[in-house]
C-alpha positions, 0 to 999 in steps of 0.5 A: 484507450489510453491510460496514465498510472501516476507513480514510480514504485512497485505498485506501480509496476504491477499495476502496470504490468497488468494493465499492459495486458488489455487489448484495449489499451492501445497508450499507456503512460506513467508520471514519473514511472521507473526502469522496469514500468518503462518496459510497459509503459512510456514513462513522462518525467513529471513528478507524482504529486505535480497537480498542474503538471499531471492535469495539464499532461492528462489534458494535452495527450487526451488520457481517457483514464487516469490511475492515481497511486500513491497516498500524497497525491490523492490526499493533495486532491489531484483527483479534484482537479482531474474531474473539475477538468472533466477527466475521468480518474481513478482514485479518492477525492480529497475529502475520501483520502482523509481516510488515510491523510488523518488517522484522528477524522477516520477514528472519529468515522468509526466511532460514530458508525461502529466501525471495530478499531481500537480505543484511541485518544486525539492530542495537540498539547504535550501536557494533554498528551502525557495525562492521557498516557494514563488511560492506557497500558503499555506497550503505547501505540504513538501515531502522527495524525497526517501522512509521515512516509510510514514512519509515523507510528510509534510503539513504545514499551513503557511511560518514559518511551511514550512521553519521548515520541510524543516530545518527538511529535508535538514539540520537535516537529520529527514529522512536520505538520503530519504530528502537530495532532497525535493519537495514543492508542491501544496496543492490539494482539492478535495477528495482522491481515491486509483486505482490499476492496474496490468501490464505485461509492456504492457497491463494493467489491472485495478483493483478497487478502495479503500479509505483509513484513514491515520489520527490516529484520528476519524474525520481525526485527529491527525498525519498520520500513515500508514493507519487506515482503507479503503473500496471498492468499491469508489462509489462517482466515477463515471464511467466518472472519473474513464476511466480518472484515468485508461487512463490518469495516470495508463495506461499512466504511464505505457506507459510512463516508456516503452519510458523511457526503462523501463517496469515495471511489476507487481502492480501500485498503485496511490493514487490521488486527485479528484480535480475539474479541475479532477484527479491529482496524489498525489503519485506512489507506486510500490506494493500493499497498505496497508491497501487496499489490506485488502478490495481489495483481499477479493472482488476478484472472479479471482485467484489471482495467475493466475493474477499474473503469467500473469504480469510475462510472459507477456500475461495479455491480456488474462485476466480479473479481476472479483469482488464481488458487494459486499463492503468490510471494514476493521479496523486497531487495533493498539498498544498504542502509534501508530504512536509514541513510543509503547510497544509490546509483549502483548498477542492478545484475541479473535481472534478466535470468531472473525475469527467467524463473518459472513463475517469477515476476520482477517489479522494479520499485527504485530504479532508473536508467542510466546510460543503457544499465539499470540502477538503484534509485531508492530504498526499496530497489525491487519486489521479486514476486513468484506463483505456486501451486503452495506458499512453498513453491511460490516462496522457492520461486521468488528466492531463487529468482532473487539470487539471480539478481545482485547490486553493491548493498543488497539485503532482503529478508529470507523468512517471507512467507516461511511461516506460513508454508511450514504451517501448509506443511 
């Protein structure tokens, strides 16, 4: 069989990484792909979001699966084209990746099918925007409606805040077409989870749950970034709130598009707020996380790709998901200057000792190669991911392969998952 995974970062690799690992799979491919996924599979120079030149390629080499990753290309319908092509594809149509492409149609969907999330307010005009401030509270939860590279949400501390994100939105255009509509939101307390799911539009299959950091910063501070670190399994969720996330969101959401005439296909990723009135939803994504599937993918005992392929011919009923006990955590390291401005094309080092670590798994996110050496080609350079019998093990496993490892500018956060082991004791 042979298979194309459409993206370059560190979701990628661990898709990958896992998918290299079926005897079945005899050709494996990735568009763009990167330097580490270039050690699993044989990386073709076409940009993610290149519809024709990705449908055109998927055509000529005769892909019998592909696997779209990241959020852009789904929302701008590459698995349309792939299916009017009669390709099969992994991966929501364009209608299913509204669920993350706009967060305003999504909070109508679970409105109308009780779907838990929070109070929310949709807005196109500034004067509009800042009259509806005052059915709030603050903290005031600011959100571009379309896809804003992570960026777009907003969390301001008081009136004047708020009004100056919504200026940011709707009258300086910060966000392009992504904030010409906004959403005000209510600000959730509680604590954070991210649950998976896998569907064939029917059926569908919880995965496990992961946390994440978004925050550059130990301790949770500074600006949000695209994820600094994540583990897995959650074990503060207990078995009660977790029926209540797979029934009244994941499976609910599903069910709900197919009344709308949509059946979405492939993975739901809901990131929520364990309230104490219980789980709300905070957003949809229509693929998988990063850097989640990094502590995801490497717990998984099933073959990816069966799993897969069952979301694309429709029988995900006749399987199931098996898992590791063990946890697994994995550490961002980013380039100088993430998530602002930085340089890149510093060579990486130590990536074999690394590699080396008893249960370490290095994905490379933004890398390239150059001249025989591995370089930064982005923000987020690698996620240096490691399995343990306890969250402590796992975490001593991923940082003490990150020290292996070095390039010009390097920081990671080194408080991953330390509150969980300590909560494990």
């Amino acid at each position: 069989m042979k298979v194309l995974i459409v993206g370059g970062g560190g979701r990628e690799h661990a898709l990958a990484w896992a998918l290299a690992q079926n005897p079945t799979i005899d050709r494996l491919y990735a568009a763009p792909g990167n330097a580490g996924i270039a050690l699993e599979a044989t990386c073709v120079q076409l940009a993610a979001d290149d519809i024709r030149g990705v449908v055109g390629f998927v055509e000529r080499e005769g892909i019998d699966l592909t696997v779209v990753g990241p959020e852009s290309p789904l929302v701008a319908g590459l698995v349309d084209e792939l299916e009017a092509a009669g390709r099969s594809v992994f991966g929501p149509t364009k209608d299913g990746a509204r669920i993350e492409g706009s967060k305003a149609w999504t909070k109508e969907l679970c409105e109308r099918y009780g779907i838990p999330a929070g109070r929310s307010r949709t807005v196109t005009e500034m004067r509009v925007a800042v009259e509806e401030l005052d059915g709030f509270d603050p903290p005031y939860v600011i959100k571009a409606d379309g896809l804003a590279a992570g960026k777009g949400v907003i969390i301001a501390e008081d009136r004047t805040a708020a009004t100056t994100a919504l200026e940011m939105c709707l009258v300086d255009r910060a966000f392009g077409d992504a904030g010409a509509t906004v959403l005000i939101e209510e600000h959730l307390s509680g604590r954070e989870v991210s649950a998976f799911a896998l569907t064939d539009g029917r059926d569908v299959l919880p995965l496990v749950m992961a946390q994440d950091f978004k925050r550059i910063g130990d301790g949770d501070t500074g600006p949000n970034t695209g994820g600094m670190g994540a583990y897995s399994p959650v074990p503060w969720v207990d078995d009660a709130t977790a029926r209540r996330i797979w029934d009244e969101v994941l499976t609910r959401s599903v069910r709900a598009m197919a009344s709308e005439g949509v059946r979405y296909r492939g993975v739901l990723y809901a990131g929520l707020m364990l309230t104490d009135e219980g789980p709300k939803l905070l957003e949809f994504n229509c693929r998988f996380g990063d850097p989640e599937t990094q502590v995801v993918v490497p717990r998984l005992r099933s073959d990816l790709g069966e799993l897969l392929l069952a979301c694309v011919e429709g029988n995900l009923s006749d399987y199931r998901a098996n898992w590791t006990p063990e946890t697994c955590v994995t550490v961002v390291m980013a380039s100088g200057g993430y998530p602002g401005a930085y340089e890149t094309g510093f060579e990486i080092r130590g990536l074999e000792e690394a590699a080396r670590v008893d249960g370490a798994v290095v994905f490379h996110a933004g890398t390239a190669e150059r001249r025989g050496r591995v370089v930064t080609s982005g923000g987020r350079v690698l996620a240096v991911s490691g399995l343990g019998a306890t969250a402590t093990e796992a975490r001593a496993r991923a940082y003490e392969a990150c020290s292996m490892v070095s390039f010009d500018g390097v920081h990671y956060r080194r408080d991953i998952a330390e509150k969980v082991a300590g909560e494990a004791g």
